[in-house]
N, C-alpha and C positions, 0 to 999 in steps of 0.2 A: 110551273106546276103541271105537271100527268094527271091523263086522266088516270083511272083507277084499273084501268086493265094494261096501263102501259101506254097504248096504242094514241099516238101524235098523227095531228094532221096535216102538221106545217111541216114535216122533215121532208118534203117534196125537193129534188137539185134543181127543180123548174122556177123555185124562189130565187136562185142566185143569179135570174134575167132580170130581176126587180133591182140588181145593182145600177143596170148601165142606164136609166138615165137618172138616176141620181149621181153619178160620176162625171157622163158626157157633158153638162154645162158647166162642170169644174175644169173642164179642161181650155184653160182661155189659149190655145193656139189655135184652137180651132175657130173660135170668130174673132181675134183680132186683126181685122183688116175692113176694109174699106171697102174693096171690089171682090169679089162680082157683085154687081148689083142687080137684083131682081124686080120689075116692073118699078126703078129708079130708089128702093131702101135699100141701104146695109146689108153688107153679112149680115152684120151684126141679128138686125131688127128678124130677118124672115128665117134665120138661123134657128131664135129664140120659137117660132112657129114649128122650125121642123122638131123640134127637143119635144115638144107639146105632143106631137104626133108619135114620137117614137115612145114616148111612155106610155100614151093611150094603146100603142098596139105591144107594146112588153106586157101590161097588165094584162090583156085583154086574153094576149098568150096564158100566159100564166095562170088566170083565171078558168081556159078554158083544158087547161091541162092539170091541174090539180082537182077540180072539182070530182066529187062522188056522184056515182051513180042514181038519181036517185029514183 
């Protein structure tokens, strides 16, 4: 639904950053493995941390590039 003058606020290209970490943890080659390990976890486990980080700062982006003026 439009608003009434047309005018969208989500047609931002800064939204299509909010793809990559919904994609990155679909990607299992990137943590199937075992080593390196960091202070003795998995890929696997500290991998799952960096994913956590990368979405908090894609949104973070995003958010702070979309917003209006106000």
């Amino acid at each position: 639904m439009t608003t009434p003058n047309g005018d969208r606020s989500d047609r931002s290209p800064w939204n299509w950053l909010l793809i990559v970490p919904i994609v990155l943890p679909l990607l299992p080659f990137l943590f199937n493995h075992d080593e390196p390990r960091l202070f003795g976890f998995p890929m696997f486990y500290w991998l799952q941390l960096a994913f956590i980080a990368v979405g908090v700062t894609c949104t973070t982006i995003v958010y702070r590039m979309t917003k209006r003026g106000r």
